[in-house]
C-alpha positions as a Markdown table, in Angstrom:
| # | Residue | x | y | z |
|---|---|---|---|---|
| 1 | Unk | 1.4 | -49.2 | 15.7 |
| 2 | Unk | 1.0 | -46.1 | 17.5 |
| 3 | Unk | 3.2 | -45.1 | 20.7 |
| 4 | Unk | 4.0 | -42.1 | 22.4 |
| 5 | Unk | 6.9 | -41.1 | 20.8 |
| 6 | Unk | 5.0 | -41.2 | 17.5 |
| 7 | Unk | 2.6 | -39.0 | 19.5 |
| 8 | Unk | 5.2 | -36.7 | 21.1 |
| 9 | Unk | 7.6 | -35.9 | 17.8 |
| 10 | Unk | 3.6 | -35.3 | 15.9 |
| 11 | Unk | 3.0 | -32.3 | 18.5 |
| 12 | Unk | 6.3 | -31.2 | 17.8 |
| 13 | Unk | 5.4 | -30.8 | 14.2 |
| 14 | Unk | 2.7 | -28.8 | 14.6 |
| 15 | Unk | 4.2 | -27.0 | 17.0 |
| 16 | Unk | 1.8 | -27.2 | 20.4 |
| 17 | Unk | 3.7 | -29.7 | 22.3 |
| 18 | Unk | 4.8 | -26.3 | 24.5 |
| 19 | Unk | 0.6 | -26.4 | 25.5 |
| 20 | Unk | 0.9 | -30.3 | 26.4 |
| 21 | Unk | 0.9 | -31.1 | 29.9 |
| 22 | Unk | 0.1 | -35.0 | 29.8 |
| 23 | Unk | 0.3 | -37.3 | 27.5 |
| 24 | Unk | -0.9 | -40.8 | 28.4 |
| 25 | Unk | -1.9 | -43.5 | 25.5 |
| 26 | Unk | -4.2 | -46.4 | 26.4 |
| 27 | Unk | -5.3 | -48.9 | 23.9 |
| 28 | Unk | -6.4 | -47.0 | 20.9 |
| 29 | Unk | -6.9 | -44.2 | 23.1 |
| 30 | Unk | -4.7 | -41.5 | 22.8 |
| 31 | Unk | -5.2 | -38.6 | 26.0 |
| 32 | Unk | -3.6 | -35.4 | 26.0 |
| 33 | Unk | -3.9 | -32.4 | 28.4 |
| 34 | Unk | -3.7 | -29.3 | 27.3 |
| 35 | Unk | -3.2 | -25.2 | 28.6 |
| 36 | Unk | -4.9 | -22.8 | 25.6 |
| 37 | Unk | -3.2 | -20.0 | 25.1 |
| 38 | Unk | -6.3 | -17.5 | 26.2 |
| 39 | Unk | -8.9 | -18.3 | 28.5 |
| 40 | Unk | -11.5 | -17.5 | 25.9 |
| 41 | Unk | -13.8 | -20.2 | 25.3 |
| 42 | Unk | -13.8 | -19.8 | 21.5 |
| 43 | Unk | -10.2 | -20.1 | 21.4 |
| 44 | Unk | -10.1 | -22.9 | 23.4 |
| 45 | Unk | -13.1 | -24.7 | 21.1 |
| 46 | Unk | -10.5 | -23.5 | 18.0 |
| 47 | Unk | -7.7 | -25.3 | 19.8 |
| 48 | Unk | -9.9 | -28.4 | 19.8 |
| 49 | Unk | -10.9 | -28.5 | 16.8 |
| 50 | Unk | -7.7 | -28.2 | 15.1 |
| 51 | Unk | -6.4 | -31.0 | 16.8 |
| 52 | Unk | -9.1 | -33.5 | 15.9 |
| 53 | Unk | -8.6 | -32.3 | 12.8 |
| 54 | Unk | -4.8 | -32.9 | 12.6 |
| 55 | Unk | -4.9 | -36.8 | 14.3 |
| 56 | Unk | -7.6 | -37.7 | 12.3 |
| 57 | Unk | -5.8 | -36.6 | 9.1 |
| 58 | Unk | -2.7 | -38.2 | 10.7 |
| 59 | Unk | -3.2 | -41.1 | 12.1 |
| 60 | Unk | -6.7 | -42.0 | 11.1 |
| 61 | Unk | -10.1 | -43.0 | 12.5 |
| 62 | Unk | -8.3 | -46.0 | 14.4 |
| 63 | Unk | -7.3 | -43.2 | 17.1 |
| 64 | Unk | -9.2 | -42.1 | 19.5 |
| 65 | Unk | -8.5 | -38.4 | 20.7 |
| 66 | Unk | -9.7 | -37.5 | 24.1 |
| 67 | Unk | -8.5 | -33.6 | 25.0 |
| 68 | Unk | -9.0 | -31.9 | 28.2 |
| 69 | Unk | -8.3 | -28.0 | 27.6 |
| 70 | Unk | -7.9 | -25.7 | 30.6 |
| 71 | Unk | -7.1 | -22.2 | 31.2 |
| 72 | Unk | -4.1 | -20.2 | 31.5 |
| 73 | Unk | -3.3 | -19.5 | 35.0 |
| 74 | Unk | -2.8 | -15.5 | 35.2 |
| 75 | Unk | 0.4 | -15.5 | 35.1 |
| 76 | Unk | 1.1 | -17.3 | 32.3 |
| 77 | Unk | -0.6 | -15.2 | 30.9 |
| 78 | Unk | 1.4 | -12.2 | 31.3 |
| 79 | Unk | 4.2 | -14.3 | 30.8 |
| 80 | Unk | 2.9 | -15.2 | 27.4 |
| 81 | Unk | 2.9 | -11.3 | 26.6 |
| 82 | Unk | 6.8 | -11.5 | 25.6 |
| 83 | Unk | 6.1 | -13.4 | 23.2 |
| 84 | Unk | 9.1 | -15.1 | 20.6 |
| 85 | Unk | 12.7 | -15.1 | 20.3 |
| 86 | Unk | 14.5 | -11.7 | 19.2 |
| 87 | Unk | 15.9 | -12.2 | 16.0 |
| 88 | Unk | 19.6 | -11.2 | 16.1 |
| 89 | Unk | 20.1 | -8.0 | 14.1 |
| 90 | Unk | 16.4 | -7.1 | 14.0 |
| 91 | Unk | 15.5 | -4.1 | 15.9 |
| 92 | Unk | 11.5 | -3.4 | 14.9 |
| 93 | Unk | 9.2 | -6.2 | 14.1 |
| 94 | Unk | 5.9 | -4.3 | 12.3 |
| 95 | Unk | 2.8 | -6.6 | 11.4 |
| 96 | Unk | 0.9 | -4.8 | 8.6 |
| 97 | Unk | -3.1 | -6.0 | 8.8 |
| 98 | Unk | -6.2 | -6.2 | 7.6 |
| 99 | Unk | -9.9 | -7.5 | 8.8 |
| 100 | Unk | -10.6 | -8.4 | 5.0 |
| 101 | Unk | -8.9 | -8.4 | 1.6 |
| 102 | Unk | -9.4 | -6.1 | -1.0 |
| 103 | Unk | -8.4 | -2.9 | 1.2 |
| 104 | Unk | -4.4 | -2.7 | -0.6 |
| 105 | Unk | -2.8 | -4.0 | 2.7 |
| 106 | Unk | -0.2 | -5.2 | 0.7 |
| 107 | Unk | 0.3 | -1.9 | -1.9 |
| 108 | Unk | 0.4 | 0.1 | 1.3 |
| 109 | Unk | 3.1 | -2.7 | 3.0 |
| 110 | Unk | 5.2 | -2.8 | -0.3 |
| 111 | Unk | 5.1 | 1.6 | -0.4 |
| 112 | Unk | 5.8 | 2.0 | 3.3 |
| 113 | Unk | 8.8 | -0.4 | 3.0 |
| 114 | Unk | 10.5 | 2.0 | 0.1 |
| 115 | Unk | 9.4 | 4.8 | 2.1 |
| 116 | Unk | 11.3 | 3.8 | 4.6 |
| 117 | Unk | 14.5 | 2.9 | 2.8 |
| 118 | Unk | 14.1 | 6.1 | 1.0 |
| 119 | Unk | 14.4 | 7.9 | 4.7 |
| 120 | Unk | 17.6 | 5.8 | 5.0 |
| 121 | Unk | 16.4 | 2.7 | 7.1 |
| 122 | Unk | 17.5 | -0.8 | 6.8 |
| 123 | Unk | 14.3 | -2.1 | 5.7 |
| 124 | Unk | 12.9 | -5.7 | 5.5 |
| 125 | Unk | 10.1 | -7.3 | 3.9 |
| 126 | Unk | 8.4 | -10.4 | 4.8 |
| 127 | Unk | 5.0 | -11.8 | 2.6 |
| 128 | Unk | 3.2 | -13.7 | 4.8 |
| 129 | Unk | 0.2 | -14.2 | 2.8 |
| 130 | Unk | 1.5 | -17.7 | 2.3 |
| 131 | Unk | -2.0 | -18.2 | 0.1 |
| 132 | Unk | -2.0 | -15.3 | -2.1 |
| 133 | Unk | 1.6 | -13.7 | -1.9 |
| 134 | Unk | 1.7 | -11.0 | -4.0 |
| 135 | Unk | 5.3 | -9.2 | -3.2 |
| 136 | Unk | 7.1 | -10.8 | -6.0 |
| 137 | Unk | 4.8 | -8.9 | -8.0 |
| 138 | Unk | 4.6 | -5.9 | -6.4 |
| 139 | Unk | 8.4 | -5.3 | -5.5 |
| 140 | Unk | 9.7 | -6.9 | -9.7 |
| 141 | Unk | 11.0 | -10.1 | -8.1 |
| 142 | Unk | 8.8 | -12.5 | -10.2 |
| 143 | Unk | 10.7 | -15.4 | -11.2 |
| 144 | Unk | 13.7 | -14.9 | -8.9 |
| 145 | Unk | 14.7 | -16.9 | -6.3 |
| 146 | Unk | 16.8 | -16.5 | -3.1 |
| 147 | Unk | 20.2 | -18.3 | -2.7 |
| 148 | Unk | 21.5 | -20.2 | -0.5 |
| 149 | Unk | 24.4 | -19.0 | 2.1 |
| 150 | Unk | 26.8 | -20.7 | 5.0 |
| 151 | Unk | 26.4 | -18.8 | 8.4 |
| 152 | Unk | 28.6 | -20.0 | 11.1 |
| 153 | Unk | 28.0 | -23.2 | 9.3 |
| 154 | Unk | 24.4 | -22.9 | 9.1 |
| 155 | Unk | 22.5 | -23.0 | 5.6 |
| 156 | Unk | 20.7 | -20.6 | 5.5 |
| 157 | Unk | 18.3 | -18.1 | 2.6 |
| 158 | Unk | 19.7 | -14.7 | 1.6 |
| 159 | Unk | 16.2 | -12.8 | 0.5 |
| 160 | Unk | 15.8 | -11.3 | -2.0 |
| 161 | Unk | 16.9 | -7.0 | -2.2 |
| 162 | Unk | 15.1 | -4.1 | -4.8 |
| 163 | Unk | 14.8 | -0.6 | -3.7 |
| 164 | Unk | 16.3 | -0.6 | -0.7 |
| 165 | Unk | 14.3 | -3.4 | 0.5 |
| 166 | Unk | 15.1 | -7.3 | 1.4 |
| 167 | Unk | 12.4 | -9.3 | 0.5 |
| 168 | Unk | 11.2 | -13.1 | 1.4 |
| 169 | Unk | 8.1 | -14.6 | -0.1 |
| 170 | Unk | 6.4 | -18.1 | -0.4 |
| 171 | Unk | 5.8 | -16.8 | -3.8 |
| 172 | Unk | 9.3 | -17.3 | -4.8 |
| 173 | Unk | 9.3 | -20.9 | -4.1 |
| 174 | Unk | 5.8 | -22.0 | -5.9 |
| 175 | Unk | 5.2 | -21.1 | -9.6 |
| 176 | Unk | 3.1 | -18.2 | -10.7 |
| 177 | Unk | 0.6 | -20.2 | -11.6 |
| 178 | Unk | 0.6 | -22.9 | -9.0 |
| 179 | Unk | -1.6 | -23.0 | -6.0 |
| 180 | Unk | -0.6 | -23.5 | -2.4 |
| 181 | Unk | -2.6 | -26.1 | -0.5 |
| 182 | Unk | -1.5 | -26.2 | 2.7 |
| 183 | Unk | -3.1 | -27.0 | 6.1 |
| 184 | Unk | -2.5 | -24.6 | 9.3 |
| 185 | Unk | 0.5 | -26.7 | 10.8 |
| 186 | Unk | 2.0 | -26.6 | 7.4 |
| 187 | Unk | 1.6 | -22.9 | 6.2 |
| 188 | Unk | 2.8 | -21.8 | 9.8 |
| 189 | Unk | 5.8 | -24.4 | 9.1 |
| 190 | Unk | 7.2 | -22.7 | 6.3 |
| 191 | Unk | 6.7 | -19.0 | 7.3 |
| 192 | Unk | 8.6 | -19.6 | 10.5 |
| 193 | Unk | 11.5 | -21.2 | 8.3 |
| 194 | Unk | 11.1 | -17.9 | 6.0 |
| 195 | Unk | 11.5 | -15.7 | 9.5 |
| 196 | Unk | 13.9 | -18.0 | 11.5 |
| 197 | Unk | 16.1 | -19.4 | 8.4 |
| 198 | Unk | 17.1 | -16.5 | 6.6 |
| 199 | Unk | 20.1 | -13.9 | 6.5 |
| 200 | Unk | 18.2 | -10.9 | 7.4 |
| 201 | Unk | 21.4 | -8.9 | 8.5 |
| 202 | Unk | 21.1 | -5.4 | 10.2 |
| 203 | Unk | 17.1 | -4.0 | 10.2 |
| 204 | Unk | 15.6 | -1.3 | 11.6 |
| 205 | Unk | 12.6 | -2.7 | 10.3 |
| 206 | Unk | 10.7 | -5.9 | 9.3 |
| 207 | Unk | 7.5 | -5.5 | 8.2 |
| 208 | Unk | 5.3 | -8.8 | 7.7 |
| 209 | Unk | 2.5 | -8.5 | 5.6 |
| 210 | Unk | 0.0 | -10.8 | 6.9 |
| 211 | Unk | -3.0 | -12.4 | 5.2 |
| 212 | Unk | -6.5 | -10.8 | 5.6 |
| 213 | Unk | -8.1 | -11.6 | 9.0 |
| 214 | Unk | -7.2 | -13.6 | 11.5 |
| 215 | Unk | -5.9 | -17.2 | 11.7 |
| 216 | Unk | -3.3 | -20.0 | 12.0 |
| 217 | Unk | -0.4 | -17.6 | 10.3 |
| 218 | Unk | -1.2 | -14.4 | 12.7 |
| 219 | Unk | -1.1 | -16.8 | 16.1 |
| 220 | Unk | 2.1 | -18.2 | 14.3 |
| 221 | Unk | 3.4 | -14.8 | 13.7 |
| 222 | Unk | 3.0 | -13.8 | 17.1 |
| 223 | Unk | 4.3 | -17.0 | 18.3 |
| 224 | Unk | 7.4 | -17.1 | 17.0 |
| 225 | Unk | 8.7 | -13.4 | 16.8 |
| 226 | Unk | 8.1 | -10.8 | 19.1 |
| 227 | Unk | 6.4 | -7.8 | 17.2 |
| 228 | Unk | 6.6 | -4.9 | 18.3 |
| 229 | Unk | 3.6 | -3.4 | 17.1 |
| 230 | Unk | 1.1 | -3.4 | 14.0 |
| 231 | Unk | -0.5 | -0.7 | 11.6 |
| 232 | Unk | -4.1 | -1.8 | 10.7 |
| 233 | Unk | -5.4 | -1.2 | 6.7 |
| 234 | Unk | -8.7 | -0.2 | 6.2 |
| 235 | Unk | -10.9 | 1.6 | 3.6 |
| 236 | Unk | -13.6 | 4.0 | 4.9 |
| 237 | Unk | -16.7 | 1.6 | 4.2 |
| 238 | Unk | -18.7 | -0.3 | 6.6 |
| 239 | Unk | -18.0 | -3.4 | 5.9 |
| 240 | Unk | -14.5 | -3.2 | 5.6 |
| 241 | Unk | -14.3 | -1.6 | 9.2 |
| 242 | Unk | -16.4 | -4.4 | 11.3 |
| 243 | Unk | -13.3 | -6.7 | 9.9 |
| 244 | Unk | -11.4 | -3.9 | 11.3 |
| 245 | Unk | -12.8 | -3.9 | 14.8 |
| 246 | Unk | -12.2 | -7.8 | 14.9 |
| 247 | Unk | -8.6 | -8.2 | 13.9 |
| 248 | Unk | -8.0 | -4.9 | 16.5 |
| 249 | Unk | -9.4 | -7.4 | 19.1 |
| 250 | Unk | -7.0 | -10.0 | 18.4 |
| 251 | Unk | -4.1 | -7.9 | 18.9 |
| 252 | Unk | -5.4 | -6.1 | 22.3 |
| 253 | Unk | -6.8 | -10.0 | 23.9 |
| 254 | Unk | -5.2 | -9.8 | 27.1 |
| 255 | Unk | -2.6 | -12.8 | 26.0 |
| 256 | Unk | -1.5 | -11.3 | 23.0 |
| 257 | Unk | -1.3 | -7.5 | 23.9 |
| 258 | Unk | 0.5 | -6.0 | 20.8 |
| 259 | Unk | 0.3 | -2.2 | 20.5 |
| 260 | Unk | -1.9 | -0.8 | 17.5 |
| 261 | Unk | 0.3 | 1.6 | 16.0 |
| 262 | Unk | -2.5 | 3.4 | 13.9 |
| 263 | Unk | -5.0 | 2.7 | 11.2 |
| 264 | Unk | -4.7 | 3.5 | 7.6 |
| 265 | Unk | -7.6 | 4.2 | 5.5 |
| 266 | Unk | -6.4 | 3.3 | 2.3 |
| 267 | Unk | -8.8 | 4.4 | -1.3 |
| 268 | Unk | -10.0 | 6.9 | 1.1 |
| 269 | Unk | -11.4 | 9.6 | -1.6 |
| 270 | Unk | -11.0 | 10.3 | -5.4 |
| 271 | Unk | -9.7 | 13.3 | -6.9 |
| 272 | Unk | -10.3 | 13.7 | -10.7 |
| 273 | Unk | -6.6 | 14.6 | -12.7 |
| 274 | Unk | -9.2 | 17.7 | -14.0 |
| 275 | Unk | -10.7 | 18.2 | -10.9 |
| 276 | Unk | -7.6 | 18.0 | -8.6 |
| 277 | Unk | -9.4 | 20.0 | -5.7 |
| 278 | Unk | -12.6 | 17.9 | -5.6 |
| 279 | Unk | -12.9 | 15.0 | -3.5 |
| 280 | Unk | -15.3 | 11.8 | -4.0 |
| 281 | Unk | -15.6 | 9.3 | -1.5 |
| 282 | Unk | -16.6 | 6.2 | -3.2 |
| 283 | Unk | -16.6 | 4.0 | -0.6 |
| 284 | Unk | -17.7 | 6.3 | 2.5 |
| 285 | Unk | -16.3 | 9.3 | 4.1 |
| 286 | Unk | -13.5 | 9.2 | 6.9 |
| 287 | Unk | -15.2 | 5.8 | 8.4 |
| 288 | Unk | -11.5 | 4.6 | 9.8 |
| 289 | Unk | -10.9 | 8.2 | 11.4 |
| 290 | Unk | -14.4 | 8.0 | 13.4 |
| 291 | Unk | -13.3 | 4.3 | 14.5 |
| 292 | Unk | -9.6 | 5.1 | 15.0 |
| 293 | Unk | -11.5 | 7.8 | 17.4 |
| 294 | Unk | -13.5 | 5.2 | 19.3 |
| 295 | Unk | -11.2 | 2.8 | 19.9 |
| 296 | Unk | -8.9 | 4.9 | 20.7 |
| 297 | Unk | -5.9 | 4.4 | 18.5 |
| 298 | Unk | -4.0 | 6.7 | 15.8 |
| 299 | Unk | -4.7 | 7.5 | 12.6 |
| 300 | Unk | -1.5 | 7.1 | 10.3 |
| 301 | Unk | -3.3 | 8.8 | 7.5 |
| 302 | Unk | -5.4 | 8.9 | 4.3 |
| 303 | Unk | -4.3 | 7.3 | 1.3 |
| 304 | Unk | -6.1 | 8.6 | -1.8 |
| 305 | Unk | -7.5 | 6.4 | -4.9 |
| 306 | Unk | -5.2 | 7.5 | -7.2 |
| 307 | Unk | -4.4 | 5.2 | -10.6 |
| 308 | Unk | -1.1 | 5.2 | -10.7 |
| 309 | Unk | -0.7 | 3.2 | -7.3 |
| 310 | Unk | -2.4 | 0.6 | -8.5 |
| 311 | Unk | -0.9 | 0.7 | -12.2 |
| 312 | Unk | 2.8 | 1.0 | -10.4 |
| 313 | Unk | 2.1 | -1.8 | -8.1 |
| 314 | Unk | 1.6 | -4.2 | -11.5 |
| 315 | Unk | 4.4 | -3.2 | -12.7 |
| 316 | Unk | 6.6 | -3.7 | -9.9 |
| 317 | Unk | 7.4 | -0.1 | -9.0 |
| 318 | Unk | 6.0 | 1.1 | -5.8 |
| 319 | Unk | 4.3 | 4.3 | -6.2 |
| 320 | Unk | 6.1 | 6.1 | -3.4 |
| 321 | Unk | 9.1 | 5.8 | -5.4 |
| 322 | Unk | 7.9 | 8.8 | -7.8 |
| 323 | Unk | 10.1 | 11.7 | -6.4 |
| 324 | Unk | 8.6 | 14.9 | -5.4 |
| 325 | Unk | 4.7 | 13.4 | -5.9 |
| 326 | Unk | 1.7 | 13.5 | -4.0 |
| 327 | Unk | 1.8 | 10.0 | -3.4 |
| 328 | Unk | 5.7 | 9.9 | -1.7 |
| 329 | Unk | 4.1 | 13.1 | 0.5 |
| 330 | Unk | 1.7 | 10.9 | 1.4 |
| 331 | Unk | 3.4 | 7.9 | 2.3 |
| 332 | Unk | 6.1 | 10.1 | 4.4 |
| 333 | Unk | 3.6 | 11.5 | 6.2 |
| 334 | Unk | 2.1 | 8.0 | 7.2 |
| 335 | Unk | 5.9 | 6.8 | 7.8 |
| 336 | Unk | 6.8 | 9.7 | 9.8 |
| 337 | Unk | 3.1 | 9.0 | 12.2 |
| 338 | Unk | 3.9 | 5.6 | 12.2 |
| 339 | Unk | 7.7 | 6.4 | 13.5 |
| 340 | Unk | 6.0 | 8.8 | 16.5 |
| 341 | Unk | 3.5 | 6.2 | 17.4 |
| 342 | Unk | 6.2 | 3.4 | 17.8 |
| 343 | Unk | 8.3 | 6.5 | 20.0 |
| 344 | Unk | 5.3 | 6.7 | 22.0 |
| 345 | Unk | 4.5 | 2.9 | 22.3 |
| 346 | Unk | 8.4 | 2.5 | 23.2 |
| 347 | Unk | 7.9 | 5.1 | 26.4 |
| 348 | Unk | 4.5 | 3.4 | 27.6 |
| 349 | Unk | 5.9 | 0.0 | 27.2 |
| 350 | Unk | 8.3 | -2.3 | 29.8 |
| 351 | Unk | 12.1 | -2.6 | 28.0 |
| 352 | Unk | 11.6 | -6.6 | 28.1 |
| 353 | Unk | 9.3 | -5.8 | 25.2 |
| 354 | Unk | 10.2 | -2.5 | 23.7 |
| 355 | Unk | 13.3 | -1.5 | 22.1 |
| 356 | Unk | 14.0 | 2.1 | 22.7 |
| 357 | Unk | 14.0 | 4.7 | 19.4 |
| 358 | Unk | 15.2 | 8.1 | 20.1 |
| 359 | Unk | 16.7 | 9.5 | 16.8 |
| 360 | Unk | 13.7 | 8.0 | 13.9 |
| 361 | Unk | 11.3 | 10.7 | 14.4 |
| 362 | Unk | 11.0 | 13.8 | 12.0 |
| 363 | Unk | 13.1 | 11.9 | 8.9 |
| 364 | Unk | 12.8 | 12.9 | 5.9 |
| 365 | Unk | 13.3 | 11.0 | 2.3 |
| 366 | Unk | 17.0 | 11.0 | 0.8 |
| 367 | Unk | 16.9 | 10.2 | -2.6 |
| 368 | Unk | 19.7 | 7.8 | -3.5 |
């Protein structure tokens, strides 16, 4: 038999009972009001889907879920904007995105974490591509797995740490070869446990590699922590930059409002190893730069297609690790933007959302 506190402790589970005003049940009927988090109507026809979805697969057909979904009054909006809990000891929260996959979102998260390190930072890594995590891989973690550790009596994970760099992964709890099927409620479940339940220590930086496009794990993401800005991945064709535009959008919708920190176009031109000074652009020429120019936002720089990033990220040794190459000139370069744009963002910014940087700009590697 269904009764409300059945109801109440489901909403808690999957985490919208904050967006529940009323809650009434009568008969079979089950009534729920509701505040979306953006007036938008598609996000509010998103918000009722999903939680059709999620009675139906909970409590069955014998429910009947009737929703009313209103609009956020404008200041809850703008209340909404400080979004998430600081996490003690973390001092820059960095979303690294995509609008598709395929664009080496994650090659360019996994290089611009060692970069960092290499210039000295505490640097974190978090792979939240809870469907196809590919750190493990990337960073040569596969087959480890964090311990446990007491914090003031709390149990809690200790990630994972190669070059410099702390690491947590879904990968490192599912087998290499075993798929995770998880619904939205579940999947945001675990990646808040992976943020909120683990001994980060002292960062100047967590970067959170999300999945390609936009979903359940970015609106968790933003939920839950308060990110301070996010670098966008791109390569120069068209396809690959109409994603682009989207995902931009969901970061800059009025109740979100996180700061683009710059685009990347990543595999941007070829260079020949006999032909060093010639330049072939596969995939388009300087597409990201003319809609980094449009919309107004920074380019970080252009990452060449260059073999050994690819054959180092198999392997487990991030490319910008190579001391003295083009690629760690590259990646500095893109580190050292990054670090001006987040400056910047930190001046334009109120201090309830912004942690101020004075002394990150103009770093350069130190090779340990």
């Amino acid at each position: 038999m269904i009764n409300k506190e059945k109801v109440q402790a489901f909403l808690k589970e999957i985490e919208v009972d904050d967006l529940v005003t009323n809650l009434q049940l009568m008969g079979g009927n089950v009534l729920i009001d509701m505040v979306a988090h953006s007036p938008a109507m598609h996000e509010k026809k998103k918000l009722e889907v999903a939680m059709k979805q999620a009675f139906s697969t909970e409590f069955g057909d014998e429910v009947v879920l009737k929703l009313k979904i209103t609009s956020p009054e404008p200041t809850q909006i703008q209340q909404s904007q400080i979004k998430g809990k600081q996490i003690p000891g973390i001092t820059n929260i960095i979303a690294i995105a995509s609008g598709k996959g395929g664009v080496g979102k994650s090659t360019v998260a996994a290089n611009l974490a060692v970069t960092l390190a290499k210039m000295d930072f505490k640097v974190g890594l978090l792979d939240a591509d809870i469907y196809g995590p590919s750190v493990p891989t990337m960073m040569d973690t596969d087959g480890q797995k964090p311990l446990s550790v007491e914090i003031d009596g709390k149990t809690m994970m200790q990630p994972l740490e190669n070059y410099g760099v702390k690491m947590l992964s879904i990968g490192y709890f599912s087998g290499a070869n075993q798929a995770v099927v998880w619904r939205g409620p579940m999947a945001s479940k675990a990646l808040n446990q992976l943020i909120r339940d683990a001994n980060w220590g002292e960062l100047d930086f967590l970067l959170i590699d999300l999945p390609p496009g936009t979903g359940d794990i970015h609106l968790s993401i933003i939920q839950e922590v308060p990110v301070t800005g996010a670098v966008i991945v791109s390569t120069p064709q068209h396809v690959a930059l109409a994603d682009v535009k989207r995902g931009i959008a969901m970061f800059q919708m009025e109740s979100i409002n996180i700061p683009v920190l710059g685009l990347i176009e990543n595999m941007s031109y070829f260079s020949p190893e006999e032909l060093p000074e010639n330049k072939y652009y596969i995939f388009g020429k300087q597409g990201a730069q003319y809609l980094a120019v449009d919309l107004n936002i920074p380019i970080l720089g252009e990452i060449p297609l260059i073999q050994s990033i690819r054959e180092s990220g198999d392997v487990g040794r991030p490319a910008a690790l190579q001391d003295g190459s083009k690629i760690q000139k590259i990646y500095v370069d893109v580190a050292q933007k990054m670090i001006e744009s987040l400056v910047e963002r930190n001046k334009n910014m109120p201090p309830t959302e912004a942690v101020k940087i004075t002394t990150m700009a103009g770093c350069a590697p130190k090779n340990k």
